[in-house]
GUPA-546648 format. One record per residue: residue in three letters; x, y, z of N, C-alpha, C, O in turn. Coordinates in steps of 0.2 Angstrom, whole numbers, plus 5000, padded with zeros to 4 digits. Example, Ala and Ser with C-alpha at 12.3 -4.5 7.8 and 13.67 -1.06 7.14 Angstrom:
2
ALA506649725039506249785039506649845039507149835042/SER506449895035506849955036506450005039506750065040/
This chain:
421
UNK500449945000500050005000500450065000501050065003/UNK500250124997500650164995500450225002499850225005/UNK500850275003500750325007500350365002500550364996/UNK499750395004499550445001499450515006499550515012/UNK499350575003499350635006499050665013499150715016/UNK498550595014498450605020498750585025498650585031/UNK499350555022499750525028500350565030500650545035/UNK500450625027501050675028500650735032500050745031/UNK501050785035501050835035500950905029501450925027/UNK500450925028500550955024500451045022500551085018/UNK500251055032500251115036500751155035501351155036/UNK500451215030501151275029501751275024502251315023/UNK501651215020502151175014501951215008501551255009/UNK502151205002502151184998502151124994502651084993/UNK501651124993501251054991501451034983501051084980/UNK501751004978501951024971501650954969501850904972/UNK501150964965500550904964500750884956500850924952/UNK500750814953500950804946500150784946499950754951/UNK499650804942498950794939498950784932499450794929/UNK498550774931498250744922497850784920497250774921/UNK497950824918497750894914497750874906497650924903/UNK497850854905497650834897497150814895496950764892/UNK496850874896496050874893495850844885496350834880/UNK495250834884495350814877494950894873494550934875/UNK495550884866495350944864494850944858494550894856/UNK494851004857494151024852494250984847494750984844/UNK493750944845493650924837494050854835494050834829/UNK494350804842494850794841495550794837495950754835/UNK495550864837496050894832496750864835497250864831/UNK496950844841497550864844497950944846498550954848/UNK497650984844497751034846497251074849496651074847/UNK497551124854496951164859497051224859497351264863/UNK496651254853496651324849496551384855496151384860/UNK497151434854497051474859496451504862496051514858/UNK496251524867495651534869495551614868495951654871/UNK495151634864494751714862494951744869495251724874/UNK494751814868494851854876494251844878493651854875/UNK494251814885493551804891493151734888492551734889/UNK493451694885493251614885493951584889494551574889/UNK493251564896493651524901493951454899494351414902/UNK493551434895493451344894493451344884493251294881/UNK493751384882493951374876494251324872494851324873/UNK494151284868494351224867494351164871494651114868/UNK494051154876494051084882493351074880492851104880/UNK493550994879492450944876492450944883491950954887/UNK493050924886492750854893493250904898493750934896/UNK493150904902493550934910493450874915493550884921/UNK493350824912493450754919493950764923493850804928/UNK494650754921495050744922495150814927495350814933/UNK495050844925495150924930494750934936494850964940/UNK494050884934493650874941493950814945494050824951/UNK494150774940494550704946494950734950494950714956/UNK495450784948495850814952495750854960496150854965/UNK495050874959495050904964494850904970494950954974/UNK494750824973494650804979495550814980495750874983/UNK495950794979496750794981497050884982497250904987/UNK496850904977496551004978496551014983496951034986/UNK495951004985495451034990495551024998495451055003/UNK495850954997496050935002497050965006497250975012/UNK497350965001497851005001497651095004497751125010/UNK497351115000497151185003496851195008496851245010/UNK496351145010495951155019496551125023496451145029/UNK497051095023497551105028498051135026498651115027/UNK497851215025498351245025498951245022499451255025/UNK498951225015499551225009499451275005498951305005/UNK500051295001499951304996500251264990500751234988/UNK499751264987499651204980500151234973500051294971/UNK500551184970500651194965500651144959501051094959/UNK500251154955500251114950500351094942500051124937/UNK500551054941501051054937500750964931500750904933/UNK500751004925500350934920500650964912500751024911/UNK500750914910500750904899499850904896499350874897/UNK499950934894499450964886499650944878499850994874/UNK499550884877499550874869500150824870500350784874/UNK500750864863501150834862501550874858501550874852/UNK501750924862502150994857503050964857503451014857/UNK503150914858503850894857504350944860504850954856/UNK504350964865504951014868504951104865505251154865/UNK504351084862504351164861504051184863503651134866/UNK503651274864503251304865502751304860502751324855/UNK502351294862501751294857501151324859500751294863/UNK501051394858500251424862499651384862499251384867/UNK499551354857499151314856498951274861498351274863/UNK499551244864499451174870499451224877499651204882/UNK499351274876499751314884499051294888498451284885/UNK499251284895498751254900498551314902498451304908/UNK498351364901498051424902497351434905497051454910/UNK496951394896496351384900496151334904495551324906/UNK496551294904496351234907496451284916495951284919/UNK497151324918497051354925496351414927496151424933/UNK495951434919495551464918494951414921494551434926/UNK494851364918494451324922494351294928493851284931/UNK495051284930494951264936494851324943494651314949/UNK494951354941494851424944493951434945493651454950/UNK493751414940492751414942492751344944492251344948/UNK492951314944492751244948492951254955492451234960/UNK493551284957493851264964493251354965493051344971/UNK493051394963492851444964493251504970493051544974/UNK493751484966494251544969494851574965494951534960/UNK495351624966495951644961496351564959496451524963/UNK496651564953496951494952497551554948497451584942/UNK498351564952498751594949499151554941499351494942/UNK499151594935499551524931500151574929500151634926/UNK500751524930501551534926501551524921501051494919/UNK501951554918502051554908502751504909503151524905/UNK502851464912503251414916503251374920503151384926/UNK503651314918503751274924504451284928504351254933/UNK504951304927505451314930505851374928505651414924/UNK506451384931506751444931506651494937506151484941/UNK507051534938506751594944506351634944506051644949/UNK506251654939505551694940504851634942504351654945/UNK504951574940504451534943504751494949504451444951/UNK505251504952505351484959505051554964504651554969/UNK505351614962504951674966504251684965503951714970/UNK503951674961503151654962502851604967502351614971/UNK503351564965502851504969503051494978502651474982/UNK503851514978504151544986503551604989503351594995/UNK503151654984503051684987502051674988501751714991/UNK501751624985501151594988501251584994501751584997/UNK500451594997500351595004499951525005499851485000/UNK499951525011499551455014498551465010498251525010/UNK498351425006497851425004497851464997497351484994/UNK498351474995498351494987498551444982499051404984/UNK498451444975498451404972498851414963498751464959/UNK499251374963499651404957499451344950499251294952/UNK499551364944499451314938500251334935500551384933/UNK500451274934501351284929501051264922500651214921/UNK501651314915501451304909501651224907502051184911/UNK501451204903501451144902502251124900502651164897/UNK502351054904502951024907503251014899503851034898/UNK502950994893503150974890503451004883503750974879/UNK503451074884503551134881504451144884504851194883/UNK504751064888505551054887505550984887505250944890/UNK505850984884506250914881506350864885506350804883/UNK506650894893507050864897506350834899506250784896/UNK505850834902505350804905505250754902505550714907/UNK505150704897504950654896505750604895505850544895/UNK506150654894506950614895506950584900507250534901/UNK506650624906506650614915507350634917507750604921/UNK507550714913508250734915508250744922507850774925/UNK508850734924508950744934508950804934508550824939/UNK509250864929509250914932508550964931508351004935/UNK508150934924507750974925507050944930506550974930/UNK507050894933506750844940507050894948506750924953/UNK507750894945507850944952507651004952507451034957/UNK507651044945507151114947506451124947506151174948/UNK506151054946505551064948505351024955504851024958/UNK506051004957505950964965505951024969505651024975/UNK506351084967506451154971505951194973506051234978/UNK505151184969504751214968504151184974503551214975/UNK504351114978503851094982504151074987504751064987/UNK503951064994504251005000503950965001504150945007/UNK503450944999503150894998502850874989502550914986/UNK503150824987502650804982502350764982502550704984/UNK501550774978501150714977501050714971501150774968/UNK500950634968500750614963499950604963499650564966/UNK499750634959499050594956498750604950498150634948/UNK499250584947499150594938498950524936499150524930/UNK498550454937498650404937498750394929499150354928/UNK498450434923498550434915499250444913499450444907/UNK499950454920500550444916500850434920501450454921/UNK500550384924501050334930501350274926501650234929/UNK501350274921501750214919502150244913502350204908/UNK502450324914502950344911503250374915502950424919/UNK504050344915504550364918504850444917505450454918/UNK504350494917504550554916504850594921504850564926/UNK505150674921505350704927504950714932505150684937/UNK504250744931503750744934503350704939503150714945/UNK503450624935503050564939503650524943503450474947/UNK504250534941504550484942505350504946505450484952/UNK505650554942506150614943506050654948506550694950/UNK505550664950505550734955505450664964505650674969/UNK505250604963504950584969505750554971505850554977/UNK506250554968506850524969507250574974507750564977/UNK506850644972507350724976506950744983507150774988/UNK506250714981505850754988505450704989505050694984/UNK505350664993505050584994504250624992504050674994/UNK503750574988503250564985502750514989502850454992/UNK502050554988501550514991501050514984501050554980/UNK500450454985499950464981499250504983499050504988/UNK499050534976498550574975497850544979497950494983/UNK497150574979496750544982496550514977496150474978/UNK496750534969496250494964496750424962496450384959/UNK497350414964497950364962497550304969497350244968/UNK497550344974497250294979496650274976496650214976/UNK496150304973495450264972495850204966495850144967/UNK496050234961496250204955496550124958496250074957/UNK497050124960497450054964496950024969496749964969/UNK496550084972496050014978495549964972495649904971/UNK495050004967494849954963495349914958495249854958/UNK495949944954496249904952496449844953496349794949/UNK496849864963497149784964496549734966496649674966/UNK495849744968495549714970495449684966495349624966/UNK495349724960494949654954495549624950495449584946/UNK496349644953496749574953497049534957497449484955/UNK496949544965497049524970496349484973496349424971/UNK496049504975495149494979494549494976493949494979/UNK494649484970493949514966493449424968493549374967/UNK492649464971492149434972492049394965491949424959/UNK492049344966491749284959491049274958490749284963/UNK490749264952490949244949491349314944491049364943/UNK492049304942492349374940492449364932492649314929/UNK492249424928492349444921492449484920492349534922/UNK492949464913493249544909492949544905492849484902/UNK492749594901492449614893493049634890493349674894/UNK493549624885493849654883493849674874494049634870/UNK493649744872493549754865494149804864494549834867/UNK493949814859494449894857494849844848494849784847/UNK495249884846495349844838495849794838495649744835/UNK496449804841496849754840497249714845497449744849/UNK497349644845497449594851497949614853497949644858/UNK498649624848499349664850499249714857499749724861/UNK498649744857498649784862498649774869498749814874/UNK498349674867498049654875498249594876497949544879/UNK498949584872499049524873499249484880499049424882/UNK499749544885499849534891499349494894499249444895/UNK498849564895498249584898497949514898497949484904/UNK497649484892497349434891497749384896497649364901/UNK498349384893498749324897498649324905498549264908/UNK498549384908498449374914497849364916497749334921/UNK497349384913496649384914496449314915496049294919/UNK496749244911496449194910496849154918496649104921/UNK497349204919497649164928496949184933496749154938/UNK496549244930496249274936495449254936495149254942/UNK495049254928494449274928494049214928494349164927/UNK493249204928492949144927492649154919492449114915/UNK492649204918492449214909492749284908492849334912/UNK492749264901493249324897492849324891492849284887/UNK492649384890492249404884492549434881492849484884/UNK492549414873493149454869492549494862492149444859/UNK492449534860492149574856492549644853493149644855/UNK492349694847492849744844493149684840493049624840/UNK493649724837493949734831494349684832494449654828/UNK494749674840495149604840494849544841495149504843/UNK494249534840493849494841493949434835493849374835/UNK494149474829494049444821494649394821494549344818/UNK495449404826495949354823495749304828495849244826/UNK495549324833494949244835494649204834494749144835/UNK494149234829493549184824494049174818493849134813/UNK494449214818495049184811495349124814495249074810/UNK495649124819496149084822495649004824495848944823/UNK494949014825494148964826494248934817493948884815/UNK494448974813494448954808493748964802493748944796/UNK493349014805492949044803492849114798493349164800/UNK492549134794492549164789492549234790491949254791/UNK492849284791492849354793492749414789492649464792/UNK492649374781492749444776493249484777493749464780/UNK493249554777493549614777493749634784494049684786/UNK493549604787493449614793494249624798494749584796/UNK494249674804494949694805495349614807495049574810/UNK495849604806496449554805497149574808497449624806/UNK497349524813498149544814498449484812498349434816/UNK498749474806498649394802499249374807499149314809/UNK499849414809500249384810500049374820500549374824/UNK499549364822499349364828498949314829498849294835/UNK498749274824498249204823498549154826498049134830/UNK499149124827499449084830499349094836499349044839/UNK499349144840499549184847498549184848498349214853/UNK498349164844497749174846497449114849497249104855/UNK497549064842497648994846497848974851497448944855/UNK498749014853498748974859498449014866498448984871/UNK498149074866497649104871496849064872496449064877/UNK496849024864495948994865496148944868495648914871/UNK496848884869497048834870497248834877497148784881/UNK497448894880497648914886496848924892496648894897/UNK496448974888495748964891495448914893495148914899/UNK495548854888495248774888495648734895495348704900/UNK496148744893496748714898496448744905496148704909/UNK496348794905496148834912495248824914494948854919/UNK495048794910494048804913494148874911494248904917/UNK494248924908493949004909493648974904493748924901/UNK492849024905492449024899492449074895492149134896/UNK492849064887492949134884492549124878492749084873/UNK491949174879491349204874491649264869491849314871/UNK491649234862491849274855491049284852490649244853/UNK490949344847490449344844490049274842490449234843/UNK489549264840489149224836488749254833488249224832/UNK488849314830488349354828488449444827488449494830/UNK488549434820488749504820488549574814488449564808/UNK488549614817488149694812488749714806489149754808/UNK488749694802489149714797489149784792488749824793/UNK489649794789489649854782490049864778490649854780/UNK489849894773490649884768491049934768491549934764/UNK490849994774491250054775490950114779490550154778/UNK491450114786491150164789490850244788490550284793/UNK490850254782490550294779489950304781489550264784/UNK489850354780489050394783488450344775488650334769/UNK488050324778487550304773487750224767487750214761/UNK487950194771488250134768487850094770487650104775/UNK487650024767487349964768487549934776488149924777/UNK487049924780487349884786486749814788486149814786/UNK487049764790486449714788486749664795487149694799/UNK486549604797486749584803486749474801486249444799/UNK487449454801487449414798487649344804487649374810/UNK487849294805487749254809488749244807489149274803/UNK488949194815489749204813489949164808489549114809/UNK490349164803490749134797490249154793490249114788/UNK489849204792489449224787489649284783489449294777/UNK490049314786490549384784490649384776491149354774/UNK490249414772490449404765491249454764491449494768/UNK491549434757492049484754491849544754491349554751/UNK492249594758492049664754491549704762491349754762/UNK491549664765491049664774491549664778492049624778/UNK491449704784491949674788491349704794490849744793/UNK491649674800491249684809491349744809491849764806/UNK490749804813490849854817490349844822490349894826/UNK489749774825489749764832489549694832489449654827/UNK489549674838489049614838488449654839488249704841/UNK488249564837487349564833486949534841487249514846/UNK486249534839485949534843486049484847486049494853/UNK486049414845486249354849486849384854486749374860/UNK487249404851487949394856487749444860487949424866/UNK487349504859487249534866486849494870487049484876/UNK486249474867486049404875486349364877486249344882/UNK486849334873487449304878487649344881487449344887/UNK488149374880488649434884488249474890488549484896/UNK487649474889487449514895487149434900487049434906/UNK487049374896486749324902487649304906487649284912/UNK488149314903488649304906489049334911489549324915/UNK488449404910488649454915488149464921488349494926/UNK487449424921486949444925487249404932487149444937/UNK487549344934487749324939488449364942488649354948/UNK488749394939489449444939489649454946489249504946/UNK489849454950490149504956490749554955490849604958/UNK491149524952491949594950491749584940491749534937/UNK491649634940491749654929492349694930492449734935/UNK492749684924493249754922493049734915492849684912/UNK492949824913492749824905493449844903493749874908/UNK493749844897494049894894494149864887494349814885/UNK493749934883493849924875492949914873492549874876/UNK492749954869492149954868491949884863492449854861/UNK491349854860491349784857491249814851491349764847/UNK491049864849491049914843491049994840491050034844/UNK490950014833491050054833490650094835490250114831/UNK490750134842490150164847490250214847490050244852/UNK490650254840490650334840489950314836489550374836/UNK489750284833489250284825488650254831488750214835/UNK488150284829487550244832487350214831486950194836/UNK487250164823487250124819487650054823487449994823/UNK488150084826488550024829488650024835489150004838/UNK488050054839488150074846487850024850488050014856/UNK487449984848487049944852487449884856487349894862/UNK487949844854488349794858488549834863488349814869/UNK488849884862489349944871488649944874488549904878/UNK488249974872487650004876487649934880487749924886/UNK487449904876487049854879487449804887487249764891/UNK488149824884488649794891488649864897488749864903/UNK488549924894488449964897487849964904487849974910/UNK487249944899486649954901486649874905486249854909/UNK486949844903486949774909487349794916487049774922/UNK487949814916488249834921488049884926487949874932/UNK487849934923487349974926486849944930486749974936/UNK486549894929485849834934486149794936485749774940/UNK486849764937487049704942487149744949487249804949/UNK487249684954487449674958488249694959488449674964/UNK488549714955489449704958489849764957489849824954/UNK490349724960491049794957491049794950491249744948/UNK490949844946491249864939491649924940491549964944/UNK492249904935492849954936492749944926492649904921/UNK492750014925492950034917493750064916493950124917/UNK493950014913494650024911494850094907495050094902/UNK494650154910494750214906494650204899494350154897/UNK495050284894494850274885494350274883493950314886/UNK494050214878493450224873493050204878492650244880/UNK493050144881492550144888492150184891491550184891/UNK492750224896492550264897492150324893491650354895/UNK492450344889491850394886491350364882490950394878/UNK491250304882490550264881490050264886489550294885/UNK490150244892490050254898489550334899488950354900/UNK490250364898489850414899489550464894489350514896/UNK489550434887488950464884488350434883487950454879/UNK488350374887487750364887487350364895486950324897/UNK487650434898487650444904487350394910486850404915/UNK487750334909487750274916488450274920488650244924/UNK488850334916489450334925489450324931489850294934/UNK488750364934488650354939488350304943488250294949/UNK488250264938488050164939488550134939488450074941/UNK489250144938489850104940490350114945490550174947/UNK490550054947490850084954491450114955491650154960/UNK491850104946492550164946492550144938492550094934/UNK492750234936492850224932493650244930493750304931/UNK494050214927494750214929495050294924494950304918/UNK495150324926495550394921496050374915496150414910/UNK496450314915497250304912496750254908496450204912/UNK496550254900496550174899497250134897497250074899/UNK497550164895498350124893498450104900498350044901/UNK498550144906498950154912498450074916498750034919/UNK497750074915497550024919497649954913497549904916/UNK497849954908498149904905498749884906498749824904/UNK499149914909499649884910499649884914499849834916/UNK499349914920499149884927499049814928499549784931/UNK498349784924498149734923498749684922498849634925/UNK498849704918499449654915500049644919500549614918/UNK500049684925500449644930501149704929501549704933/UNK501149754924501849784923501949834928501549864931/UNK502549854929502649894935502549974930502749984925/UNK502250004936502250084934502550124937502450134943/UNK502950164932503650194936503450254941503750274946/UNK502950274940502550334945502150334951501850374954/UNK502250244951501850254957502350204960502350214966/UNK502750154956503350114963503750154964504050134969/UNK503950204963504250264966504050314972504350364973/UNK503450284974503150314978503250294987503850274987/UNK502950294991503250264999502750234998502150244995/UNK503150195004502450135003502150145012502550175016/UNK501650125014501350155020501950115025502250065024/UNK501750155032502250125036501950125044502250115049/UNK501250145042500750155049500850225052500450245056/UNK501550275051501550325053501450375048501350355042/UNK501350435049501450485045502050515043502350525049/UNK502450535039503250575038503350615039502850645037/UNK503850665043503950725044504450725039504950705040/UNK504250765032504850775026505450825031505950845029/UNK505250835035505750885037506450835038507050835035/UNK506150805043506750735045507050705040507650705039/UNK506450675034506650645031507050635025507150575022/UNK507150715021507450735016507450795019507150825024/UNK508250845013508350905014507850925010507850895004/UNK507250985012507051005004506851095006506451105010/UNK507051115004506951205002506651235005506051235005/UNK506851265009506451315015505951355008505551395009/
């Protein structure tokens, strides 16, 4: 168990918090167009992620901290780019938290150490985006030491880039001992339990396009679950590997072998693993194209899957009604198109009615989830999809084993490291 923030002092400090402020931006463009003058929220679809933050916030500044906070916007490769500046992202969090939110046109240097030296108990700062230098994702020492200068306590609660080694998540906890966020704490209680203690009968859904993505993951899931339902786009080198007809349908040819030996490892182990038997076809995600719904090995040339078909949702959902721990991650189709929404919905809208822990493995999931506003029917919804993937899969994550692990006490960082009047 990791030490998290409640378990330090954090009275009168400088609090230097790593968050996941990578909102998603307008249009899915990958870029987050500068904000007009007096648009607070210019460019941001979703502000989850800036909500999740804010219990670990809120609770840092009622015990008398001052907070500073520091996150990556996009992917401007070590340059400056207006476009990614976390600007309005501090513009937002400022009506959320409903009080002044100060923001640096920097993360480091003196003019942003005398700023942030000169925050009071209960004020709160935003730094330009980390990744506007190079050295951040290098996990340079020196530029980790000048942002270790800027805190005496640091917390992580970034759980979407805990499984990169950067200066921020990994680099800074090595200079000023690190504690976990209150959202890294939720993230790890659901995650380990549905791979330590998870209540049976236990199932994974796992969809999303290609197997390569989950190969691990799968691997580990058949040591852990009583069924595993596999649906989406990597579903197809399965019914290929069944030896069954796919047409056009998505393919990792060089993955078919490896598919067998997961369907033979299944067998070997009693898991019960459910693949479509039925599925909504078309010959091109285009707007206004033929879609028709054909049974499995029926897939003509020129057809490829975008969900399962009705049969397979009554399976899927009869395999889900006795459930006690579900982890979803990866939608069973294409559920941006409504035409192809029905399978997600439908595992959606079953989860929502059982009895048990569901945990949604972040990504497509989650924002299926919640546009089909049933969030609040699941017991966690994870923020990192990558990050709870490798989780699962058993990989170590460099931002969070770097952290102290609990010790029944609280830490006095004064004692425990030198860190910066």
């Amino acid at each position: 168990m990791k030490q998290t923030i409640r378990d330090v002092d954090v009275k009168g400090k400088r609090v230097l918090i790593r968050v996941d402020f990578n909102v998603p931006l307008e249009q899915g463009s990958g870029r987050l167009p500068a904000a007009p003058p007096g648009a607070a929220q210019a460019g941001i679809t979703d502000d989850t992620r800036i909500r999740e933050s804010l219990p670990t916030i809120r609770y840092a500044l009622e015990q008398g901290a001052s907070v500073i906070l520091m996150s990556h916007l996009g992917r401007p490769d070590g340059q400056r780019v207006a476009a990614m500046s976390l600007k309005p992202v501090a513009q937002r969090l400022g009506e959320l938290l409903k009080r002044p939110v100060a923001f640096l046109d920097d993360c480091v240097g003196p003019g942003v150490e005398q700023r942030v030296q000169a925050l009071k108990p209960g004020e709160i700062a935003v730094l330009e985006n980390l990744r506007f230098h190079a050295e951040e994702e290098k996990n340079d020492p020196a530029f980790a030491a000048q942002l270790a200068r800027l805190g005496q306590v640091y917390v992580n609660d970034a759980f979407g880039t805990a499984h990169r080694a950067h200066a921020s998540t990994e680099g800074v906890a090595r200079i000023v001992p690190g504690v976990a966020g209150l959202l890294i704490e939720k993230e790890l209680k659901y995650l380990e339990t549905a791979l330590a203690e998870p209540a049976r009968p236990y199932v994974a859904i796992l969809g999303g396009a290609k197997v390569s993505d989950k190969i691990g993951v799968i691997n580990q899931l058949l040591e852990k679950v009583d069924r595993l339902l596999i649906g989406g786009g990597m579903s197809y080198t399965f019914l290929k590997a069944q030896g069954h007809a796919i047409g056009s349908s998505k393919l990792e040819a060089d993955k078919v072998d490896l598919a067998k030996q997961l369907l033979a490892k299944a067998a070997q182990r009693k898991v019960e693993l459910l693949l479509p038997i039925d599925h909504v076809i078309t010959t091109s995600l285009d707007p206004g194209t033929p879609v028709k719904t054909v049974k499995v090995g029926q897939i003509p040339d020129g057809w490829g899957g975008a969900d399962i078909g009705p049969d397979t949702i009554r399976r899927f959902a009869g395999a889900l009604k006795d459930a006690k721990t579900v982890v979803w991650n990866g939608p069973v189709g294409v559920f941006e198109q409504e035409r192809f929404m029905a399978g997600s919905r439908a595992i959606a809208e079953t989860l929502a009615a059982i009895k048990a822990t569901t945990v949604i493995g972040g990504g497509d999931s989650a924002a299926c989830v919640q546009q089909l506003g049933l969030a609040s029917k699941m017991t966690h919804i994870s923020t990192g999809g990558g990050v709870s993937l490798e989780f699962l899969e058993g990989k170590v994550l460099p931002g969070i084993a770097v952290l102290r692990e609990k010790s029944g006490t609280a830490t006095d960082f004064r004692k425990s490291v030198a860190v910066p009047k």
